[in-house]
C-alpha positions as a LaTeX table, in Angstrom:
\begin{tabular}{lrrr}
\hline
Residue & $x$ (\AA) & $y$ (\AA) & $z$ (\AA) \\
\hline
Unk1 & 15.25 & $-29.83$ & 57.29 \\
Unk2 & 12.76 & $-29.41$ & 60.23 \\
Unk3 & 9.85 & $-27.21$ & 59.54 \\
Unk4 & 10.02 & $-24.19$ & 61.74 \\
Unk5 & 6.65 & $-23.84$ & 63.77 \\
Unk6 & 5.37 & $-20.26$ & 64.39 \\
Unk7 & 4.01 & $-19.12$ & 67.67 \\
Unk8 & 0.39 & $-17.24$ & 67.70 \\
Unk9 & 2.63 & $-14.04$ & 68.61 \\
Unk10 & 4.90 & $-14.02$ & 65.52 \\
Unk11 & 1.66 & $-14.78$ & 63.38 \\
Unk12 & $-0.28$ & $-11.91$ & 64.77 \\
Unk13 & $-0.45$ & $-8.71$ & 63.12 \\
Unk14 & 0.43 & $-5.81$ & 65.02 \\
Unk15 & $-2.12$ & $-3.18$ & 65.71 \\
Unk16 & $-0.92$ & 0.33 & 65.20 \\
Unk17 & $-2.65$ & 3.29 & 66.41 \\
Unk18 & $-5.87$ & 4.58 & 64.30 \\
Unk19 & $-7.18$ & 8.04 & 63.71 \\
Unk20 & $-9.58$ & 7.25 & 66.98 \\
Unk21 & $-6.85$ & 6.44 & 68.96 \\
Unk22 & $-4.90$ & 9.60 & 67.65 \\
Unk23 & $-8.09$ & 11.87 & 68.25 \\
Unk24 & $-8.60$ & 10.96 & 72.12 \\
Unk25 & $-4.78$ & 12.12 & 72.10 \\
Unk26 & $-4.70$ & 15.65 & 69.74 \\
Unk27 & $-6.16$ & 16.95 & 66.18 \\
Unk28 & $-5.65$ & 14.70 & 63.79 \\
Unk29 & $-4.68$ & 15.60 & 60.39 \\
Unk30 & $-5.50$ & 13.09 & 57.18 \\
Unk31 & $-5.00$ & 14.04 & 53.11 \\
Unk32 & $-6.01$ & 12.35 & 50.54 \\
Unk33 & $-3.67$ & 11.40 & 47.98 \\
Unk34 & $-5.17$ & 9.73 & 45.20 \\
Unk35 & $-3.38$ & 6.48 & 43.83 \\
Unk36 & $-1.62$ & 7.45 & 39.88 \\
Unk37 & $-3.63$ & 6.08 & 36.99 \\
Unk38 & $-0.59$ & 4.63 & 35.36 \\
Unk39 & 2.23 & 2.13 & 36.41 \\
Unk40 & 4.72 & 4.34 & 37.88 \\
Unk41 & 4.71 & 4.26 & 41.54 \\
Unk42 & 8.14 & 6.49 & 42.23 \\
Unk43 & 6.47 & 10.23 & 42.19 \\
Unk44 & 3.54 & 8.87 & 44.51 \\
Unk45 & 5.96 & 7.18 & 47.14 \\
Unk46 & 7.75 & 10.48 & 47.01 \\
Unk47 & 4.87 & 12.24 & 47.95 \\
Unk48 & 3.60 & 9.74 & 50.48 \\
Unk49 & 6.90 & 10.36 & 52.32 \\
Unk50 & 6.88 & 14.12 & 52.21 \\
Unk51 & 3.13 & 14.08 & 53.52 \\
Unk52 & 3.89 & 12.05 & 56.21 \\
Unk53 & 6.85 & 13.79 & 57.22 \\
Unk54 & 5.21 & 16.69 & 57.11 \\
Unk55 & 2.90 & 15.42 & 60.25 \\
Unk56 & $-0.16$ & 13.54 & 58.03 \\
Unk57 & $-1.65$ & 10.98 & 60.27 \\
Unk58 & $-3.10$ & 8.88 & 57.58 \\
Unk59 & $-3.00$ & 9.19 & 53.45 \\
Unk60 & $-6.23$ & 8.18 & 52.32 \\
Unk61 & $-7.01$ & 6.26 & 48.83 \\
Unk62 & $-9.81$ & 6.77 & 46.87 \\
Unk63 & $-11.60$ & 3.79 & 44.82 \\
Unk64 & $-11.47$ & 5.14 & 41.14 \\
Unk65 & $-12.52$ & 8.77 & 42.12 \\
Unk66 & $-15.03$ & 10.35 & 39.55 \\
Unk67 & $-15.09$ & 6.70 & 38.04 \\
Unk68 & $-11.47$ & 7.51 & 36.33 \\
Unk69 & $-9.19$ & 4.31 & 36.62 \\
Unk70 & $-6.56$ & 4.06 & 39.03 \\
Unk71 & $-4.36$ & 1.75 & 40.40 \\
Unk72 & $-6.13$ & $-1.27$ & 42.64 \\
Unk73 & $-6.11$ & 1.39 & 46.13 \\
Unk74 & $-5.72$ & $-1.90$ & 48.26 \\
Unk75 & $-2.62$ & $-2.79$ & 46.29 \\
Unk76 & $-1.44$ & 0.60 & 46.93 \\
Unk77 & $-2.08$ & 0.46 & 50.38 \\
Unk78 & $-0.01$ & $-1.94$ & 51.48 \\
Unk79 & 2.45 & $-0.72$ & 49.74 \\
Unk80 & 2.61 & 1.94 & 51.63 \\
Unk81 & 1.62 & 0.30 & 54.93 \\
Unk82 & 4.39 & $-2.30$ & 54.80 \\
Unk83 & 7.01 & $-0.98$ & 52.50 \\
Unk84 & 6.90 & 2.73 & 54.24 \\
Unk85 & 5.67 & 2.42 & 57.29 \\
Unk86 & 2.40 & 4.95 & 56.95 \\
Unk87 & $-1.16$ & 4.29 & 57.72 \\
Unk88 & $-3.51$ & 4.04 & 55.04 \\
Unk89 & $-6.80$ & 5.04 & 55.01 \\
Unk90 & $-8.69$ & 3.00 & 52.21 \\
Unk91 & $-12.15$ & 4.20 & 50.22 \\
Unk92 & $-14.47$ & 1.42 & 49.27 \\
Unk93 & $-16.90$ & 2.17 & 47.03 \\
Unk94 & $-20.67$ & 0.61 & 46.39 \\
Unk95 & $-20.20$ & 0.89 & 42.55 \\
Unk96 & $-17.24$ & $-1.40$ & 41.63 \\
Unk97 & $-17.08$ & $-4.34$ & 43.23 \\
Unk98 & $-20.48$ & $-6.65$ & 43.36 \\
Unk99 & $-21.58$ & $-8.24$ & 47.02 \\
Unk100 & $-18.87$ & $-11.35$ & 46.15 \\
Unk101 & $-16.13$ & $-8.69$ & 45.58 \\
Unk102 & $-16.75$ & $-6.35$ & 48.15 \\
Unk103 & $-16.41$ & $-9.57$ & 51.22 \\
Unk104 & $-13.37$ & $-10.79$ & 49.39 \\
Unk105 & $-11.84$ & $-6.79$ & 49.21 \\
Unk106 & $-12.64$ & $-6.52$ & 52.88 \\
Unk107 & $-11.16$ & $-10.02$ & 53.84 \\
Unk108 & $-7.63$ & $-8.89$ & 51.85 \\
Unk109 & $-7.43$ & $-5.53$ & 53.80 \\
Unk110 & $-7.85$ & $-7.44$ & 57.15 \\
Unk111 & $-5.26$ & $-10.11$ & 55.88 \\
Unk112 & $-2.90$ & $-7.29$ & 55.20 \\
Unk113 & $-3.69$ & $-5.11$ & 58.52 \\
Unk114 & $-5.18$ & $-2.33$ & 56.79 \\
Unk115 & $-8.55$ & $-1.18$ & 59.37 \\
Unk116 & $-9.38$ & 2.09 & 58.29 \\
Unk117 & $-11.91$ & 2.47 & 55.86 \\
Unk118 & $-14.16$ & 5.20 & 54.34 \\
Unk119 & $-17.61$ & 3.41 & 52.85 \\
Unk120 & $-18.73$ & 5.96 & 49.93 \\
Unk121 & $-21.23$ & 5.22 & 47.11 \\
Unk122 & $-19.04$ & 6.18 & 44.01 \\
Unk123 & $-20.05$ & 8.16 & 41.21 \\
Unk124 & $-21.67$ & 6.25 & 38.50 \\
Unk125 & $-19.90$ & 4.46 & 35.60 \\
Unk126 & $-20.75$ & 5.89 & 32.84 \\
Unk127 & $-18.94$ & 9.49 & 33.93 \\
Unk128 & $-16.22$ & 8.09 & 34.10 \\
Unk129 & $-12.90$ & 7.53 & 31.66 \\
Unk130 & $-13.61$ & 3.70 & 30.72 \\
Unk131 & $-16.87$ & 3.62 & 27.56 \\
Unk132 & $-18.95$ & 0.70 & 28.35 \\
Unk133 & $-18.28$ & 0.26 & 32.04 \\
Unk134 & $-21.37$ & $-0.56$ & 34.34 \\
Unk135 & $-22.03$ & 0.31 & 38.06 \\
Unk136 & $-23.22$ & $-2.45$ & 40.49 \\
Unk137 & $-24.18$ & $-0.80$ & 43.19 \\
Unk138 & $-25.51$ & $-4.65$ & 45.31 \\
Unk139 & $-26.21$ & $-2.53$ & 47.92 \\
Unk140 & $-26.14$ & 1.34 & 49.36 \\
Unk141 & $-23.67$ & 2.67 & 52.01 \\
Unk142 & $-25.69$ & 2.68 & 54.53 \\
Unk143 & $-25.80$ & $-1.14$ & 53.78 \\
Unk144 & $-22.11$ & $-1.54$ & 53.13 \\
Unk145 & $-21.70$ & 0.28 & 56.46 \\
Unk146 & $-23.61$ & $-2.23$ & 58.46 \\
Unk147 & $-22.09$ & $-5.48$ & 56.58 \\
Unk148 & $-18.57$ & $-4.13$ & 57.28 \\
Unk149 & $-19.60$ & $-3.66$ & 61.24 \\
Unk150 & $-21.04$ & $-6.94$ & 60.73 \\
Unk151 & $-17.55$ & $-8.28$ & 60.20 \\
Unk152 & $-16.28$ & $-7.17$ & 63.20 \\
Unk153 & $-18.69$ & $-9.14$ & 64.80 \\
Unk154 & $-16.80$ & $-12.29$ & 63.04 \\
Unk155 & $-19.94$ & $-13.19$ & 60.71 \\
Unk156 & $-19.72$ & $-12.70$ & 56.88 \\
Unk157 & $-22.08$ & $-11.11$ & 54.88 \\
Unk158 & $-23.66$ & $-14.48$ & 54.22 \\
Unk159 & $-24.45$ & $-14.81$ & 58.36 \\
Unk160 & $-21.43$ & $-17.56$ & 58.62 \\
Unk161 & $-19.45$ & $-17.25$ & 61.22 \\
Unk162 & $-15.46$ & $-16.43$ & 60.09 \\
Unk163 & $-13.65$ & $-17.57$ & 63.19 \\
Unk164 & $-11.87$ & $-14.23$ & 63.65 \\
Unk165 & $-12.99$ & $-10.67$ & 63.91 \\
Unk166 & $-12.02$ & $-7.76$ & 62.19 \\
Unk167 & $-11.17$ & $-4.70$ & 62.92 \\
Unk168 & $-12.46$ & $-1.86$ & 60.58 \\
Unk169 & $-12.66$ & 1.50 & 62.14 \\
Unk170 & $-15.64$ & 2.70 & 59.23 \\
Unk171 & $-15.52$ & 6.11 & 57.82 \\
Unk172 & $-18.97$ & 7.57 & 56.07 \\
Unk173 & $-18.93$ & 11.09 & 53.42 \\
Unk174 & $-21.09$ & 13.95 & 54.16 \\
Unk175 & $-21.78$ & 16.17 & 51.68 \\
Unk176 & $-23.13$ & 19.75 & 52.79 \\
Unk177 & $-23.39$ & 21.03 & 49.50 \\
Unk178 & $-27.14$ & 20.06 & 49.07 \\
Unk179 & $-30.28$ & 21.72 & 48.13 \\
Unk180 & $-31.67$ & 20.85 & 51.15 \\
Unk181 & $-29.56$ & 20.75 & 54.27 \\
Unk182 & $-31.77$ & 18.61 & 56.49 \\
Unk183 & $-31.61$ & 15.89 & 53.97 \\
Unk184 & $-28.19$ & 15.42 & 54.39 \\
Unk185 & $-28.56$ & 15.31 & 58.16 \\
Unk186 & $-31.27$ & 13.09 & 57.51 \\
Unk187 & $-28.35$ & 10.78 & 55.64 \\
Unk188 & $-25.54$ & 11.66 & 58.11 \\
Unk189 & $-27.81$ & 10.20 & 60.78 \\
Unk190 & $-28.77$ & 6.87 & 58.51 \\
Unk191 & $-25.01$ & 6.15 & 58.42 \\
Unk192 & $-23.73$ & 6.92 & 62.00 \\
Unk193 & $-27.16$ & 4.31 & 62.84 \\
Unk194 & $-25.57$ & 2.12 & 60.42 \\
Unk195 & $-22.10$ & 1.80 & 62.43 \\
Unk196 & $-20.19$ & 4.81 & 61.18 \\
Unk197 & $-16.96$ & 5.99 & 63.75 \\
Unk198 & $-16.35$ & 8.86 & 61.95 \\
Unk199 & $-16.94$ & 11.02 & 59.16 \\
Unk200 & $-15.40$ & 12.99 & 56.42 \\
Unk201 & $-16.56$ & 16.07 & 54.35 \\
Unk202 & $-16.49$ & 17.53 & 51.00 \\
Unk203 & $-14.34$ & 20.23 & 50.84 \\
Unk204 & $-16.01$ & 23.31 & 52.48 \\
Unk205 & $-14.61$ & 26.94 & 50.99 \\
Unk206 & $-16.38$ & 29.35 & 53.05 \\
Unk207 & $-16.33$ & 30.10 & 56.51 \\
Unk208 & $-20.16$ & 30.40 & 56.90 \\
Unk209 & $-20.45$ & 26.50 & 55.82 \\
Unk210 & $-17.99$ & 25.34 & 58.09 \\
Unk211 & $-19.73$ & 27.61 & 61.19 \\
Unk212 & $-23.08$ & 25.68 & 59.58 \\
Unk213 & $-21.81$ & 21.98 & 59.58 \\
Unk214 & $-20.31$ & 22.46 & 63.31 \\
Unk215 & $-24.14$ & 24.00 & 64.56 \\
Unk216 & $-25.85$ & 21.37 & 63.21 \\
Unk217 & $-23.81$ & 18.24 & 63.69 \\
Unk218 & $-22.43$ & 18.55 & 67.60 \\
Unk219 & $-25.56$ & 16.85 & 69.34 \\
Unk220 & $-24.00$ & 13.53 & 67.01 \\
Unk221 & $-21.50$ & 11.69 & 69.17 \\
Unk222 & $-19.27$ & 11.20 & 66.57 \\
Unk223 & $-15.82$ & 12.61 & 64.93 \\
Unk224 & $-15.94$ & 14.74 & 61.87 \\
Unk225 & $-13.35$ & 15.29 & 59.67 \\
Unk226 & $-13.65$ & 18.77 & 57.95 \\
Unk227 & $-12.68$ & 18.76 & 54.18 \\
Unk228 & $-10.46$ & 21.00 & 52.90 \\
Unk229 & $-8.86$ & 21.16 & 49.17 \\
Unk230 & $-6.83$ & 24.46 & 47.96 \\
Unk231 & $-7.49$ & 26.00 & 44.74 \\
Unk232 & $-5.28$ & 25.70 & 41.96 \\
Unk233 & $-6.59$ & 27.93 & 39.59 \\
Unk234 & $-10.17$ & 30.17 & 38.60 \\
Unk235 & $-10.47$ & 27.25 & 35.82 \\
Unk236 & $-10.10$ & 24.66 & 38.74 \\
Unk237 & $-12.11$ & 26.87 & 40.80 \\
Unk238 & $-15.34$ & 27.01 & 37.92 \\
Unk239 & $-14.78$ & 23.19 & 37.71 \\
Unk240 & $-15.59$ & 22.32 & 40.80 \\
Unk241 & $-18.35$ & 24.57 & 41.50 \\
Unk242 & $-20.07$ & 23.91 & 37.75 \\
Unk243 & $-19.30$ & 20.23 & 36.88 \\
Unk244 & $-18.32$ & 18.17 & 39.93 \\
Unk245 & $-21.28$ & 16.79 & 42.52 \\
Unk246 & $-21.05$ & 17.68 & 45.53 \\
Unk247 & $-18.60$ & 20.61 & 45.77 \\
Unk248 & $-19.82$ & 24.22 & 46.05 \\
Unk249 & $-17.60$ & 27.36 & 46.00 \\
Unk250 & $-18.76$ & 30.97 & 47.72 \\
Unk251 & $-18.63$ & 33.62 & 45.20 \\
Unk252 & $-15.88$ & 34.77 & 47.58 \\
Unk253 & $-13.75$ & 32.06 & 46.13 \\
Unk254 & $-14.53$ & 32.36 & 43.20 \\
Unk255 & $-13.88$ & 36.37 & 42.61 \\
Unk256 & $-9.91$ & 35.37 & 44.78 \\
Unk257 & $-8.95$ & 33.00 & 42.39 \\
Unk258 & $-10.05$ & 34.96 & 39.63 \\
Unk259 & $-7.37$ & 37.70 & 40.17 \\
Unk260 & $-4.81$ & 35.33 & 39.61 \\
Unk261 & $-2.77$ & 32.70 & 37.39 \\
Unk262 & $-0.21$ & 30.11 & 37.48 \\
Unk263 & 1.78 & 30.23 & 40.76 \\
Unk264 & 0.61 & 32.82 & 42.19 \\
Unk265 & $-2.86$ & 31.35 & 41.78 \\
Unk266 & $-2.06$ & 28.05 & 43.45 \\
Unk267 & $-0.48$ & 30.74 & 46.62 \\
Unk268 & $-3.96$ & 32.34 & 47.14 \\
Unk269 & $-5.16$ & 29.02 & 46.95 \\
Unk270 & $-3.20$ & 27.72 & 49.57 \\
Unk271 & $-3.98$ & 30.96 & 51.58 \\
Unk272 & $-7.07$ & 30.33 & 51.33 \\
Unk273 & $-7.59$ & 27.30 & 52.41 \\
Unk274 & $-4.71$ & 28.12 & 55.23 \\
Unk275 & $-7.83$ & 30.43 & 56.46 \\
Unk276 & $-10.22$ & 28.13 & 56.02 \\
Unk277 & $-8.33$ & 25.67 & 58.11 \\
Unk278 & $-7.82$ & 28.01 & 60.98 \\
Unk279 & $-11.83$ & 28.31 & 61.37 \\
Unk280 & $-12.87$ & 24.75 & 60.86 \\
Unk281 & $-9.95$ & 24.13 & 64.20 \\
Unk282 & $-12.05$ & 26.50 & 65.78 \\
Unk283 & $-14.85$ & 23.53 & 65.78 \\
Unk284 & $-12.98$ & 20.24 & 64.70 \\
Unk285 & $-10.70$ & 17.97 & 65.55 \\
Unk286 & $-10.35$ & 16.24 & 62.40 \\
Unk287 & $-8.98$ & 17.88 & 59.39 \\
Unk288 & $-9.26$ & 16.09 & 56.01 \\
Unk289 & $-7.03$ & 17.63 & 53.36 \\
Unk290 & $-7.52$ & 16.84 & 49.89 \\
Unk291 & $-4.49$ & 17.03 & 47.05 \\
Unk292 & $-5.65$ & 18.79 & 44.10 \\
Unk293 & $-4.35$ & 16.91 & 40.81 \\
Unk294 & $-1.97$ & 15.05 & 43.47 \\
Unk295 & 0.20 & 18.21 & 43.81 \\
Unk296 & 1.87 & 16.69 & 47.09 \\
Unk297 & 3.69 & 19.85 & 48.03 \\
Unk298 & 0.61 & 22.06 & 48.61 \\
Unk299 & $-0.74$ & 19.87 & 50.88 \\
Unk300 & 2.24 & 19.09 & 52.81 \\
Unk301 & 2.65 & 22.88 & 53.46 \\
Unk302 & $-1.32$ & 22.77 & 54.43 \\
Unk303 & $-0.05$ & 19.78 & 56.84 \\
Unk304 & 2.46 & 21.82 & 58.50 \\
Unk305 & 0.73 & 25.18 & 58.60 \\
Unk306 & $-1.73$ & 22.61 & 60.87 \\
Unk307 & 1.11 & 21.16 & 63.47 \\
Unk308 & 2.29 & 24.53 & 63.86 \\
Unk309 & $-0.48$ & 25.42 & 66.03 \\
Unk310 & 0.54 & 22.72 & 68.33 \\
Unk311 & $-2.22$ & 20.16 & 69.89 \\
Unk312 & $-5.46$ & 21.91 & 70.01 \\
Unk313 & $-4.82$ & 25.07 & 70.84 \\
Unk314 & $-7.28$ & 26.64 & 68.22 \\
Unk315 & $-9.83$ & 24.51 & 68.93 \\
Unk316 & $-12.90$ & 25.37 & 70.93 \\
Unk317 & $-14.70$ & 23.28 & 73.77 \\
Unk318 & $-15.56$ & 19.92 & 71.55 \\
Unk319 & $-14.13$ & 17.36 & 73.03 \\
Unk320 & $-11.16$ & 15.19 & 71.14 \\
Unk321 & $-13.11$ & 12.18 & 70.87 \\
Unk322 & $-17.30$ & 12.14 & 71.20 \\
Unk323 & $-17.86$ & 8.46 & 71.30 \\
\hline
\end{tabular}
């Protein structure tokens, strides 16, 4: 039997649209839906589906969030790239993977067609679920920022050339919730030098913050994602503020969620970040909704409660796409 030969168009990967692309076009809306942290993959391709019908423009992965195991996010990704049709949005974290790992990562998501990317740092180890586990941290994100640009540019970490260029659209955090504002502006500007096309916030929960984060950020050409994560409970509520880094609650929040339990708890917790929502389109185009404890359904309502103001009406004069 002959052997078939492929032309360069059937080999080629197709290119579908990014959150860039979607931005110079209306408000874009990503969640977050972490992969499980056991071997059954039904509930989460359930939820995939109902987020993006709900009008999600990307589900983004995290890398072992909090340093708890999950499953491999690239895995996971094209999964749902290839097997459902949805754009991924893939975390890569500084702490897991040494510089060795982290080229050969990058190299399988441009294999598979998976470009969009979010370069954190990861928390530590030694927090997490797995006794005995060590960080690497090779390099920071600022570095991991540039070295992913760098393989756009068709050269490897290494400086060898890899005969075809990428195409990573690179995501960088910001986290407002600091003792000192101006140092994380002082980051935030560190990683947009670095190559950054966007960025992506911890949740914000009061409206103050988000008014704060819009002030100080619009003289950066650059798209910002504004985070946004309801409540599920007060003991959810006092978690976050108390033991997780980087997440703040106003009292405000607090006192709400206080005056409730079980469902109707996780109602004013979807109100409120419902309001929440409605001021941060006052300034964004980018909204970046995080699933608490993967509950799919909350954030598919939050999806929806976002497309029904249409495309952009809400939002003031910043324009859909800076750069």
């Amino acid at each position: 039997m002959a052997a078939r030969h492929f032309t360069e168009t059937e080999i080629k990967t197709p290119r579908t649209n990014t959150i860039l692309d979607k931005l110079a076009e209306r408000p874009v809306v990503i969640v977050e839906f972490d992969p499980p942290k056991d071997l059954d993959l039904e509930d989460y391709l359930k939820g995939a589906l109902n987020l993006w019908a709900a009008g999600a423009d990307a589900i983004t992965m995290a890398d072992n969030s909090l340093a708890q195991i999950r499953m491999s996010n690239l895995a996971l990704g094209a999964i749902v790239k290839h097997r459902l049709g949805i754009d991924p949005l893939i975390h890569i974290t500084c702490r897991d993977r040494n510089l060795l790992g982290q080229q050969s990562h990058l190299m399988g998501l441009h294999a598979l067609g998976i470009n969009q990317v979010l370069v954190i740092t990861g928390d530590p180890a030694r927090f997490g679920d797995l006794p005995g586990s060590s960080s690497v941290f090779d390099v920071s994100s600022f570095d991991l920022i540039r070295m992913v640009k760098q393989l756009n540019n068709g050269i490897s970490f290494s400086g060898k050339p890899m005969k075809q260029k990428a195409k990573f659209v690179v995501g960088a955090a910001f986290n407002p919730h600091v003792n000192k504002f101006e140092n994380a502006l002082d980051r935030l500007e560190k990683k947009i030098a670095a190559g950054a096309d966007f960025i992506m916030t911890q949740p914000v929960y009061d409206a103050e913050m988000i008014e704060r984060i819009y002030e100080k950020t619009k003289v950066y050409d650059i798209p910002i994602f504004l985070g946004i994560m309801p409540l599920t409970s007060s003991r959810n509520a006092e978690f976050l503020h108390n033991e997780v880094p980087g997440i703040r609650l106003s009292e405000e929040a607090l006192e709400r969620m206080r005056k409730y339990t079980g469902e109707e708890a996780r109602r004013e917790g979807l109100e409120m970040a419902k309001e929440l929502t409605e001021v941060a389109l006052r300034y964004f185009r980018g909204i970046y909704v995080i699933t608490p404890f993967n509950y799919y359904e909350i954030s598919a309502e939050l999806v929806r409660y976002v497309r029904s103001f249409g495309d952009g009406q809400f939002v003031a004069d910043r324009p859909l796409l800076q750069n």
